[in-house]
C-alpha positions in Angstrom: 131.3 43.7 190.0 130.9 42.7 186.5 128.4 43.8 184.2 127.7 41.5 181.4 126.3 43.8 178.0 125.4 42.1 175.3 128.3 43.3 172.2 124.8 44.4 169.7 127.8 44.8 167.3 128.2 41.2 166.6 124.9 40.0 163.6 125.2 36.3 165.0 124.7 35.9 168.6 127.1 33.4 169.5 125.2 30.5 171.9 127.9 30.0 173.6 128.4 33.4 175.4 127.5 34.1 178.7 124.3 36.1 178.2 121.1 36.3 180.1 118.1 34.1 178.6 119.8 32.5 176.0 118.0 29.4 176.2 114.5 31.6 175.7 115.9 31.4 171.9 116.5 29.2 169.6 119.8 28.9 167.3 118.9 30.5 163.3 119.8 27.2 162.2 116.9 25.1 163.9 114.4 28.1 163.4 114.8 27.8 159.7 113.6 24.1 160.0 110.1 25.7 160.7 110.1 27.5 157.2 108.9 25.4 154.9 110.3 26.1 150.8 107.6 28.3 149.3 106.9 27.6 145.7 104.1 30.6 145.0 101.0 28.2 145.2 98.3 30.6 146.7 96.9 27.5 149.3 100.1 27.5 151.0 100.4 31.4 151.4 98.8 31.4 155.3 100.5 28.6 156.0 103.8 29.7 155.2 103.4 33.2 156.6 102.2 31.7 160.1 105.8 29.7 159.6 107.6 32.8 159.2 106.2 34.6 162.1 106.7 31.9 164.4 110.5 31.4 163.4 110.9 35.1 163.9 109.2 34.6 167.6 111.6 32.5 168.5 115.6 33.9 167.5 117.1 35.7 169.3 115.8 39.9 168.3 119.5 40.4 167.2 119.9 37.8 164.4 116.6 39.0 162.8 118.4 40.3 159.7 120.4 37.0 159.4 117.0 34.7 159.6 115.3 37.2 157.2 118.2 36.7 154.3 117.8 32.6 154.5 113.9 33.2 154.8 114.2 34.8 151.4 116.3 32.0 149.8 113.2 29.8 150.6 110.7 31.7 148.7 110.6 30.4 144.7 107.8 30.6 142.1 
């Protein structure tokens, strides 16, 4: 019998692979649609934040690193 083990080497989790509750998670790409460009205006501070936790909710746990360096690229100001 088989035993499938997730490889916690790989950063990107590849949808593709055979692994148990992929579809619980959503690809990096269409979680970064929820995160909105942040341009330092103190109003949209919440806002953005509740974005942010919510993408993170919904990747898979092993491409948190990945999500957090393009999260960063959307912060300006």
């Amino acid at each position: 019998m088989t035993t499938l083990s997730p490889d916690l080497g790989d950063e990107v989790v590849n949808p593709d692979r055979n692994t148990v509750n992929m579809t619980d998670y959503t690809s990096v790409g269409e979680a970064l649609k929820l995160v909105a460009p942040f341009k330092g205006d103190k109003r949209d501070v919440l806002a953005s934040m509740d974005n942010v936790d919510t993408t993170f909710e919904v990747i898979d746990p092993r491409n948190k690193s990945t999500l957090f360096k393009f999260v960063l690229t959307r912060i300006s100001g």
